[in-house]
N, C-alpha and C positions, 0 to 999 in steps of 0.2 A: 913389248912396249918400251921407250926410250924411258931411263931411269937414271935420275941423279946417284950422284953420291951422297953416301950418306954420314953424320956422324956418331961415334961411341959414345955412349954416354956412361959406360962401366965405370970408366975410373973415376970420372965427376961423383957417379953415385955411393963411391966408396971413402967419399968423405964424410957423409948422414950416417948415424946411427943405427940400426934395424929396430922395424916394430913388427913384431908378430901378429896373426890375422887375429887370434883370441886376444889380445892387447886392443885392437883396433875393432872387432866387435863389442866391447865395450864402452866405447866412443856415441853419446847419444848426443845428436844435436836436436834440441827440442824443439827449439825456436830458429830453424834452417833456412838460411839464405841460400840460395844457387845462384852464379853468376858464371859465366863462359868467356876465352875469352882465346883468339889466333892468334901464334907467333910464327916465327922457323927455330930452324935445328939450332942456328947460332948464338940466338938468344934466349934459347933452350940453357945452353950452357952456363950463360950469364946466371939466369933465375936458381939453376942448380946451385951455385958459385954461391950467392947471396942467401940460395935456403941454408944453406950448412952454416955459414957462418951464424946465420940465426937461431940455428939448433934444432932447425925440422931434422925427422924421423924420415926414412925410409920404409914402406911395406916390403917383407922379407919373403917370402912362401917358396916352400922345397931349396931352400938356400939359393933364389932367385931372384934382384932386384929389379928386375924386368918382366912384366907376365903378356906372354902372348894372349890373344882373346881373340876368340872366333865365333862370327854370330851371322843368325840368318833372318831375315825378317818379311815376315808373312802381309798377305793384304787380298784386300778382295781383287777381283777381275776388272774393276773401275775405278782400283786403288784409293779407296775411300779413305781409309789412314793419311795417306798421302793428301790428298784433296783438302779434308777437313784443316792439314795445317798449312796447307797453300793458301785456304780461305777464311784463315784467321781464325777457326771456332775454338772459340774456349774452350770448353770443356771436348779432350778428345786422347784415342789412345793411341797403342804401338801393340804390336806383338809381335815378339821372335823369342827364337830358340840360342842360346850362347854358352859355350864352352871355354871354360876357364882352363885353357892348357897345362899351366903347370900342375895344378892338382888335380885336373885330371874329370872335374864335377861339372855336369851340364843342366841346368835350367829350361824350364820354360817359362819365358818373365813377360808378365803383362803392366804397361805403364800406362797409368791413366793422369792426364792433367785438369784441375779444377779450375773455377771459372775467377781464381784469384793468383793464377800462378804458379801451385805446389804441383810437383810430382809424388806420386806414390807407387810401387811397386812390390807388385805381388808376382810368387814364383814358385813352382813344384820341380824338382831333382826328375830327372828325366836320364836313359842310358843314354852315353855321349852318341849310338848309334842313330838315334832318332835327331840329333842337331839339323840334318838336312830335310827332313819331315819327320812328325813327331803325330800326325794325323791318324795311325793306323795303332795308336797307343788309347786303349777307352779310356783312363784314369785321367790322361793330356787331356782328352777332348771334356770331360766332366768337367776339370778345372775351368779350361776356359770357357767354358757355357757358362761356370756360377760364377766369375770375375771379372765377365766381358761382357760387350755387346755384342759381338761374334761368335758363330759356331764354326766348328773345323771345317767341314764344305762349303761354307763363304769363302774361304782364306784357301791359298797355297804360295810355298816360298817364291820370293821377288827378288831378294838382292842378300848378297855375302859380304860382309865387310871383315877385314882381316886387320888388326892393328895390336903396336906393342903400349902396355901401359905403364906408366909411373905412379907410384901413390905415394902422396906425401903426406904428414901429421905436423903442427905445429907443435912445440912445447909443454903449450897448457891446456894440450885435445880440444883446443875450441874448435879448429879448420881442419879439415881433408881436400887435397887437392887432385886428381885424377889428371896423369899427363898422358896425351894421347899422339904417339909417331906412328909412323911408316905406316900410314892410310890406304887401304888400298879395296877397290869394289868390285864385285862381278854379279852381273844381272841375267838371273837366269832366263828372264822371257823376252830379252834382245839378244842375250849372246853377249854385248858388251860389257866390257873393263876396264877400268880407271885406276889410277892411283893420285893421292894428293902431295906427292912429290916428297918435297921438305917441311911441308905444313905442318905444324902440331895444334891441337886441339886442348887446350885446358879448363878446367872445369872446377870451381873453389867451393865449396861447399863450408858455409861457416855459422859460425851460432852469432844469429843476429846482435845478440845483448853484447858483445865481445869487440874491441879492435883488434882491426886483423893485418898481422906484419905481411902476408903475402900480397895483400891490395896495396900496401906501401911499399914493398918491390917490383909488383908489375907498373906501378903509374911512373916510378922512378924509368926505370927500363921502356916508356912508355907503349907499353902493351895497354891495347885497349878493349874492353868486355864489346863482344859482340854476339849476338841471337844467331846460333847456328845449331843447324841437328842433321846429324852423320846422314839417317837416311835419305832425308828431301836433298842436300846436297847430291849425292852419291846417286840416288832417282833421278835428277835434273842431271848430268853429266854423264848417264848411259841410256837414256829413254830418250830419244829423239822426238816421240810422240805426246810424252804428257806434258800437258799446260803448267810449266812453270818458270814464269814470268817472274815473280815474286823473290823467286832465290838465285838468280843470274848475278845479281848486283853482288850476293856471297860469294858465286864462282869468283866472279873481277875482283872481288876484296882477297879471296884465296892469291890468287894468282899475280896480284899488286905486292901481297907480303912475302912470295918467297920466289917474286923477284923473277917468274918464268909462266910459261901457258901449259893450262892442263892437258894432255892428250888423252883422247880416248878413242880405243881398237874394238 
């Protein structure tokens, strides 16, 4: 697959302070805002530039400022998951299996959204062996029967997405921010594979009651909050077949911000 170049972000990141994951488990946002929003690599840089000087925190794990993350994400055989957020329903889930690479800990996390917006997320420690099905585990399947609307023979894995993350902390632990590079999808019942190039994906996470300095450096750097989710994108740009009309205008928004056309093999 043709593949940009890409940028370091190491030595940016070595201007932020470290915050440790028990530091950052501590971190309750009560009253939590989510807000998403596209850039590229370049002005990845910029925001990195402007958090430090701010005094955001870095997430540190196994002395790694960078955490790889590997996930698989399950659905019925008429992709209902899928569907339901193609057709707008409020209330609806996800389910996949995800490994957090550097230390090593794999999940089986079910996300359900309520009919006002919120995400919530439930998840059981699963062996990192079962990331690429986790069906033939009784204790997995128990779970998601009591935490889903799905049983495990509804579902089998549909798409891998592979990406590097960033996490940041403000000052006064009111915001976490999740920065997400080097995108990249494989589908397992086309065969096809994608990457989203130079695209980054960020995602703020803030205690409502709070001003938040990161919404005043992304509008400054004029980054703007956009409705995107890895899956439906990454579904739409390797499934030739499913109806999605809906998230085309994301691919062209992707592919307007960083400036080049997606391939997909």
């Amino acid at each position: 697959m043709p593949e940009s170049k890409h940028i370091s972000f190491a030595e940016p990141l070595e201007a932020l302070s470290p915050i440790t994951l028990k530091e950052m488990d501590g971190i309750k946002l009560m009253n939590r805002i989510d807000s998403k929003y596209l850039t590229d690599e370049a002005t990845l840089l910029r925001i990195l530039d402007r958090a430090a000087q701010a005094g955001y925190r870095v997430l540190v794990t196994e002395h790694m400022r960078i955490s790889p993350y590997d996930s698989v994400y399950y659905d019925t055989a008429g992709l209902r998951m899928f569907y339901d957020h193609h057709n707008r329903r409020l209330v609806r889930q996800k389910v996949r299996t995800r490994s957090y690479v550097n230390s090593g800990d794999t999940y089986l996390e079910i996300k359900r959204k309520n009919n006002k917006g919120r995400t919530k997320k439930k998840r059981m420690g699963i062996p990192t062996a079962e990331l690429m099905d986790f069906r033939t585990d009784a204790t997995a399947c128990t779970y998601l029967a009591e935490h889903s609307w799905f049983t495990a023979p509804e579902l089998s894995p549909v798409l891998e997405t592979l990406f590097q993350r960033i996490t940041l902390v403000n000052p006064a632990l009111t915001e976490r921010l999740t920065i997400d590079t080097l995108l990249s999808f494989k589908n397992f019942r086309t065969g096809k594979q994608t990457s989203l190039q130079n695209a980054v994906i960020i995602e703020l996470k803030q205690d409502g009651r709070a001003a938040s300095q990161m919404k005043r450096i992304l509008l400054d750097l004029r980054v703007k909050p956009v409705r995107i989710s890895k899956y439906c994108i990454a579904l739409t740009l390797t499934d030739p077949g499913a109806k999605s009309g809906r998230f085309k205008p994301k691919v062209r928004l992707i592919e307007k911000t960083i400036g080049n056309k997606l391939v997909t093999i």
